[in-house]
C-alpha positions in Angstrom: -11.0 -27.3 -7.6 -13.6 -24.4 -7.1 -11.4 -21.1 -6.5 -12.7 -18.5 -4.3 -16.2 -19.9 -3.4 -18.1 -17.1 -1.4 -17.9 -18.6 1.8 -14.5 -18.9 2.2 -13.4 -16.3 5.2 -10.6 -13.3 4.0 -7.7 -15.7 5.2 -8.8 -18.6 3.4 -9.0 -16.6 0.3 -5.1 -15.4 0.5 -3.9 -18.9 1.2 -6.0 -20.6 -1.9 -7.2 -17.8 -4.3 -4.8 -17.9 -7.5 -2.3 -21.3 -6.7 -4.3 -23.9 -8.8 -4.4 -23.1 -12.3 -2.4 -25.0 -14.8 -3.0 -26.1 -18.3 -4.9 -29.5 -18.3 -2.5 -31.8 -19.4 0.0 -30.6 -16.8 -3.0 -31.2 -14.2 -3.5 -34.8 -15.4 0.3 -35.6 -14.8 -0.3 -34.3 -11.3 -0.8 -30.6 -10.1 1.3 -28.4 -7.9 0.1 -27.1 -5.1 2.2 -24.0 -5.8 1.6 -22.2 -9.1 5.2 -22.1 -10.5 7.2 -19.7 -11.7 6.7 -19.5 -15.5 9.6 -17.4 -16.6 9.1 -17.3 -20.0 8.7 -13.8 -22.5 6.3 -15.3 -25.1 3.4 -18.8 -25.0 3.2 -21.1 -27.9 0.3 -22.3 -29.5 -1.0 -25.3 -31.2 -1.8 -23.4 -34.7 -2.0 -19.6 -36.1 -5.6 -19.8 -35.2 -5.0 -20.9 -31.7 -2.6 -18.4 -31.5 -4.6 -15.6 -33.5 -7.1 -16.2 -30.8 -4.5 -15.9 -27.8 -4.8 -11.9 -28.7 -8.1 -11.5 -28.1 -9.2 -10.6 -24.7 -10.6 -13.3 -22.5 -14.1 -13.7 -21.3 -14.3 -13.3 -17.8 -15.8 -16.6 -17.1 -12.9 -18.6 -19.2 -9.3 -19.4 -18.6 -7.2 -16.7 -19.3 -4.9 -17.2 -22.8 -1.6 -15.9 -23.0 0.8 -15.1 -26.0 3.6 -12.3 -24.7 4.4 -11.8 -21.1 4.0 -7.9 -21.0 0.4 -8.9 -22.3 -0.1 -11.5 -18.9 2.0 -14.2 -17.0 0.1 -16.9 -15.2 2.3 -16.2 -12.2 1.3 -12.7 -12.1 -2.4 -13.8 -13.0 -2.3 -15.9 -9.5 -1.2 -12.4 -7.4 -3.5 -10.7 -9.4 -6.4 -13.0 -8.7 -5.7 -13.4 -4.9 -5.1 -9.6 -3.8 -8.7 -8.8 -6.1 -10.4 -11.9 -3.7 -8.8 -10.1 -1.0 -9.7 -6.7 -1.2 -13.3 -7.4 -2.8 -12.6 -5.6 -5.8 -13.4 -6.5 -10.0 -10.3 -7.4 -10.8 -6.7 -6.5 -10.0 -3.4 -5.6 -12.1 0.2 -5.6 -11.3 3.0 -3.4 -12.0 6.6 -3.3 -11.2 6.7 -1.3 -8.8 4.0 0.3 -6.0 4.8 4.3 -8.0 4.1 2.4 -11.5 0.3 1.1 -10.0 -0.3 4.7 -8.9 0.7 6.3 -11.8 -1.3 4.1 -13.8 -4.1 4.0 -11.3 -3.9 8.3 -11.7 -4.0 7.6 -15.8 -6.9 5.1 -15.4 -8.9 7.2 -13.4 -8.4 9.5 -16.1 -6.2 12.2 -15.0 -5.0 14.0 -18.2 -4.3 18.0 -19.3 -6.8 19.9 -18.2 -8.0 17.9 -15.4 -8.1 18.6 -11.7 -7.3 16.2 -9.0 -7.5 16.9 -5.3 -4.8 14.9 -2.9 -3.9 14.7 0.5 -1.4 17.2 1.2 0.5 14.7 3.4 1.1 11.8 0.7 4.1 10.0 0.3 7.0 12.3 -0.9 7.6 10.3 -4.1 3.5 10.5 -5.0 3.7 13.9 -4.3 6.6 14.5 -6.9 4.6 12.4 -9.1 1.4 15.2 -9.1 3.8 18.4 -9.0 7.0 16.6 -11.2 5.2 15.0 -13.8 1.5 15.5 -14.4 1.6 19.1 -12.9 3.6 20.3 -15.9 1.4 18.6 -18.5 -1.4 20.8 -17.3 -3.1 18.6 -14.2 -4.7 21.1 -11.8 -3.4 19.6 -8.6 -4.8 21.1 -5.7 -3.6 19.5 -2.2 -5.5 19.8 0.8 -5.8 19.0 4.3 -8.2 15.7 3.9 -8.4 15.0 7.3 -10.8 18.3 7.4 -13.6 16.5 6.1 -16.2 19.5 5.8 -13.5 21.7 4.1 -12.9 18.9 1.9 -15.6 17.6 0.8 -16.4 21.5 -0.2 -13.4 21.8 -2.2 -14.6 18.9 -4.0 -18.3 20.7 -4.8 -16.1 23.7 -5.4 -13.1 22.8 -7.6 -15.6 19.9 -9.4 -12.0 17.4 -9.9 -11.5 14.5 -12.0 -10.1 12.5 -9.7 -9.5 11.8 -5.2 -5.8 10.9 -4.8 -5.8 9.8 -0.4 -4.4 7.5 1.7 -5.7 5.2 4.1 -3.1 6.2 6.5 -0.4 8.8 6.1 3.3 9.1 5.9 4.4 9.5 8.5 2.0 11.0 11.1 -0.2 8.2 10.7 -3.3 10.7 9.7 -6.8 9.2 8.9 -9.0 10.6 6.7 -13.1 9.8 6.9 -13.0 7.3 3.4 -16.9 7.3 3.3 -17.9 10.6 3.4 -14.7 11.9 0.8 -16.0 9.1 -1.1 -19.8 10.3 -1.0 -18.9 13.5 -1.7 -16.3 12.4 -4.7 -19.4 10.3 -6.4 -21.9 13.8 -6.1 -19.6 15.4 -8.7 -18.4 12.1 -11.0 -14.9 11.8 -9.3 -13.0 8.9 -9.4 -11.0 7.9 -6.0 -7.9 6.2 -6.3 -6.8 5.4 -2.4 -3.0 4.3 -1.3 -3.6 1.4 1.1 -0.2 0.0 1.9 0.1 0.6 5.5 -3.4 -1.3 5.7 -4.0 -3.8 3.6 -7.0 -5.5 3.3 -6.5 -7.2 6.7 -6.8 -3.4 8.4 -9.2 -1.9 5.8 -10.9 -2.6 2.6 -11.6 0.6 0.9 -13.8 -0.9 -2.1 -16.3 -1.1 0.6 -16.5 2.1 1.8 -17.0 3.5 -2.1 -13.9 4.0 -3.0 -12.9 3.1 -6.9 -9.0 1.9 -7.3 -7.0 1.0 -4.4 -3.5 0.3 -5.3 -0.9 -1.4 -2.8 2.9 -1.5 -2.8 3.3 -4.9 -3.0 7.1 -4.4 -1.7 5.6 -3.5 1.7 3.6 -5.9 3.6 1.7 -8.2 0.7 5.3 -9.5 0.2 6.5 -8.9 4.0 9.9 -9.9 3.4 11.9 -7.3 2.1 13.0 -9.5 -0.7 10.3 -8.2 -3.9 9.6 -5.2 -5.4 6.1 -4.5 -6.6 2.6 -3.1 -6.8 -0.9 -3.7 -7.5 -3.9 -1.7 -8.5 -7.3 -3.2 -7.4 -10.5 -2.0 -9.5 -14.3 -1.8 -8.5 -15.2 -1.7 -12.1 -15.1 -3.9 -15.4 -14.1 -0.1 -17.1 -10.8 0.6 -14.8 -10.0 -2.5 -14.6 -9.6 -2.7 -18.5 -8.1 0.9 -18.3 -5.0 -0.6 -16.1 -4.7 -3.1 -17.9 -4.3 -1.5 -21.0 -1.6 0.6 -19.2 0.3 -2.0 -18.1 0.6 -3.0 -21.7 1.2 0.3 -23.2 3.7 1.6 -20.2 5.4 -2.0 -20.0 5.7 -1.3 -15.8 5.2 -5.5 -15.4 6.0 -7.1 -12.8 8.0 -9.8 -13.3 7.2 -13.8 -12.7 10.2 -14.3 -9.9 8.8 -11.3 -7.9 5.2 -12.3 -8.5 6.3 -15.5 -6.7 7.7 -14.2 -3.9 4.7 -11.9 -3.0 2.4 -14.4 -3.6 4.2 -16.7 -1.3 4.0 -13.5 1.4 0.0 -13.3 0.7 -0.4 -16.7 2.2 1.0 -15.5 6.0 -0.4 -11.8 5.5 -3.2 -12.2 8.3 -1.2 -13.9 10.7 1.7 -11.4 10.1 -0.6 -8.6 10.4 -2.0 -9.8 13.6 1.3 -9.5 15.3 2.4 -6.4 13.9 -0.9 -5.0 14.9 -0.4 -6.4 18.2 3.3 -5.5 18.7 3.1 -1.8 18.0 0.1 -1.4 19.9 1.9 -2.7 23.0 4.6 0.0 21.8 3.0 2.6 21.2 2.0 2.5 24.9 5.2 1.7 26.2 6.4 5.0 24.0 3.5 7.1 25.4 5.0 6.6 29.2 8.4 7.5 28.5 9.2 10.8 29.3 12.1 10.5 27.0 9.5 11.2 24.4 7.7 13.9 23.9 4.9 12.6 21.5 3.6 9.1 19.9 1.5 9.2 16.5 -0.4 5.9 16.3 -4.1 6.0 15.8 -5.0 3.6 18.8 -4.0 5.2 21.2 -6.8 7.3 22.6 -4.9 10.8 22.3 -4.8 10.5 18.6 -6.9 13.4 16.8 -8.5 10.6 14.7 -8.9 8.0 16.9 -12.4 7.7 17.4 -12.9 7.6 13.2 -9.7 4.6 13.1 -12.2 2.8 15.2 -15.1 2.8 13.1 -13.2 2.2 9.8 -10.3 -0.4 11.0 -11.1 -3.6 10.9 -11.0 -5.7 14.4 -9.7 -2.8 16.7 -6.2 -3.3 14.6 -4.9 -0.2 14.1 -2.1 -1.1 12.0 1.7 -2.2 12.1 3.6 1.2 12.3 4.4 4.1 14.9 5.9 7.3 14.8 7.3 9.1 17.7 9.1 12.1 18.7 12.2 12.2 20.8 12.3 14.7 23.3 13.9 17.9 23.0 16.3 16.0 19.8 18.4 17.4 17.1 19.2 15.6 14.0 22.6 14.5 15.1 20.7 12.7 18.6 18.2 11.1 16.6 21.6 9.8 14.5 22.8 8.3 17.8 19.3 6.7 18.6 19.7 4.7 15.4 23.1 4.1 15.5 22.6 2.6 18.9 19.8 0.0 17.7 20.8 -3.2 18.0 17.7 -5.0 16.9 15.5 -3.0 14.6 16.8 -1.9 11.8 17.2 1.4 10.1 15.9 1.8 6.4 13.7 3.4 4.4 11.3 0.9 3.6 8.3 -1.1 6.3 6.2 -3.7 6.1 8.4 -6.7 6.9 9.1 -9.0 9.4 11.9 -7.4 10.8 11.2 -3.6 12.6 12.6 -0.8 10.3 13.2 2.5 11.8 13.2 5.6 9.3 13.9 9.2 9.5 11.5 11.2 8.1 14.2 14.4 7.7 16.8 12.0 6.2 14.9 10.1 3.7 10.9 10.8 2.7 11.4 14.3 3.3 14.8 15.5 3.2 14.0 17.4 0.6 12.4 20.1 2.7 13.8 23.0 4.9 13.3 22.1 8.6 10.7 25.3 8.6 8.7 23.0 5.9 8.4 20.1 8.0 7.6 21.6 10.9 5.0 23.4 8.9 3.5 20.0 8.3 3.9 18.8 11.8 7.1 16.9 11.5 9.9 17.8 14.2 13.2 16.8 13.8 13.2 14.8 16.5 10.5 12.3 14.4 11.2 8.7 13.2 9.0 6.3 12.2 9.2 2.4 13.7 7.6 -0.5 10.9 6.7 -2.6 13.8 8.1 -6.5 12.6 7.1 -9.8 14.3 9.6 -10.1 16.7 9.0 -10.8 20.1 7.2 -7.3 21.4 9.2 -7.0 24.7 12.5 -7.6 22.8 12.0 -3.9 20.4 10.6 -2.5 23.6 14.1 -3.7 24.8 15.7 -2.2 21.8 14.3 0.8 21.8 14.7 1.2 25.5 18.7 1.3 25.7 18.6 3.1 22.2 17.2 6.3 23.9 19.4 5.9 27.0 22.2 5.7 25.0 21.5 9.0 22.6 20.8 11.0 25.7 23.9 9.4 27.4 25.7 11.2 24.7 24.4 14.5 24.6 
């Protein structure tokens, strides 16, 4: 069959794009509608030239040709080939993990000694340990900022001239949105590459490639897989050059992601617009639920209309969907009553992950950044009274439920 003809809508492409590739003889004794699971370290070939050949990269337009599975994996090729349709992009690689993609993504944007990169000063704890841990002491310039000043930014970009933009499309866990087109414009005026984190939207919520952006990278473990079940990532290129630059990485760092996992997020691509839907749906119903109870003080979620980027979600966010996940602040709470708020859950469930089917409640001062004095968080806006819901598909009113006796039952104990 004809993969990924252009007509084909975004949800046709995730169901379709990747499944039907098998060697020919296989096809002739009847093909699987499921591309299997080829759990196998190294390919055999016919002769020493067939398998001399089998090193040599493949022309875009042929059948890939694989000889070792650090090299490729036609199971991975398949999640490769569907997350590229679906965000737009060149071409795609995958990694072990969503912290291998980015470091590669970093590497193939061509962060080295000596080389600047601006990031948002609100990443993910672990990416930024991975700037000041790791390429900080080989001699990186990293210089954080406040991205969600656009002016300021795009003048420290003129100013500080960086290799690479490290953003996000929405951050952890404030839920802050920075303007992707004009950090973009202004990256291109000085030859930057942008490398974007876009795991809490995926390409159902936004599609950075088309708003300039160079490398998006995903971890896969999150919503692409949805089921709390894989662990993995992805880096998605806009050019033939980065594109060949992960994959080289991939190879030479060995961070591949295994055939089994590659299943499972594959399998997780195929519902990732209806899934999205409702969690789209259900935390915007709870977000505004959250935003009339006086037991809290303050919700972050960019739909609502009192969120300082609201009006710049709207424009970029696909469909008025303003993504799956909510943070909110219990009023007037301590550490030890937001330890009875999630002890008294009953239905969502408290860990440090999001993205899947099932609500996930996390504690920003217990796990992402428990590293930090209190004074640190609250110097970046994050109370100890904060914890973040990963909205699931669960019936809306029965989290709203949930979360409803939760809060009665930590200030019942104070």
């Amino acid at each position: 069959m004809n993969e990924s003809p252009e007509n084909w809508n975004l949800e046709t492409l995730l169901v379709h794009t990747g499944e039907h590739q098998v060697p020919q003889d296989v096809a002739q004794q009847g093909m699987p509608t499921t591309l299997p699971i080829y759990a196998t370290a190294t390919f055999l070939h016919a002769d020493a030239d067939a398998l001399d050949a089998a090193f040599e990269p493949t022309p875009p337009d042929e059948p890939p040709v694989y000889s070792y599975a650090r090299h490729g994996n036609p199971t991975v090729v398949g999640l490769e080939r569907a997350v590229a349709a679906a965000e737009g992009g060149k071409g795609a690689v995958a990694f072990g993990s969503g912290m291998a993609a980015l470091h590669a993504a970093l590497l193939a944007a061509g962060l080295a000694p000596g080389e600047t990169v601006i990031a948002a000063n609100n990443l993910y704890g672990a990416t930024t340990n991975l700037l000041l841990k790791v390429f900080a002491p080989m001699g990186v310039n990293v210089v954080l900022r406040d991205v969600t000043d656009t002016a300021a930014t795009c003048q420290a970009i003129e100013q500080e001239q960086p290799t690479v933009i490290l953003l996000e499309t929405v951050s952890n866990p404030l839920l802050q949105i920075c303007d992707l087109p004009a950090l973009a414009a202004a990256a291109r005026k000085v030859g930057a590459v942008t490398v974007v984190d876009s795991t809490f939207t995926t390409p159902i919520v936004l599609r950075p490639l088309e708003h300039g952006i160079d490398i998006v990278v995903h971890s896969a473990t999150k919503y692409l897989g949805g089921h709390g079940d894989a662990l993995g990532g992805i880096a998605v290129a806009n050019s033939g050059f980065h594109l060949d630059a992960l994959s080289g990485y991939v190879r030479m760092l060995g961070g591949v992601l295994s055939p089994f996992e590659a299943r499972l997020i594959s399998r997780g691509l195929k519902t990732l617009a209806l899934r999205m839907e409702r969690h789209c749906e259900n935390a915007a119903a709870i977000a505004e639920w959250l935003a009339q109870d006086a037991r809290v003080s303050r919700v972050h979620y960019p739909g609502l209309p009192a969120h300082p980027q609201h009006e710049l979600a709207g424009c970029l966010l696909r469909d008025h969907r303003y993504g799956g996940v909510v943070s909110f602040e219990i009023r007037d709470a301590d550490r030890a009553v937001v330890h009875r708020f999630m002890d008294a859950l009953r239905l969502c469930l408290c860990g440090t992950s999001l993205g899947d089917v099932y609500s996930l409640l996390s504690y920003s001062a217990l796990s992402s950044h428990r590293t930090l004095t209190p004074a640190q968080r609250a110097e970046q806006g994050i109370s100890d009274g904060l914890v973040r819901l990963s909205v699931g598909i669960e019936h809306a009113s029965d989290i709203i439920a949930d979360l409803d006796q939760a809060l009665a039952a930590c200030q019942a104990g104070a």
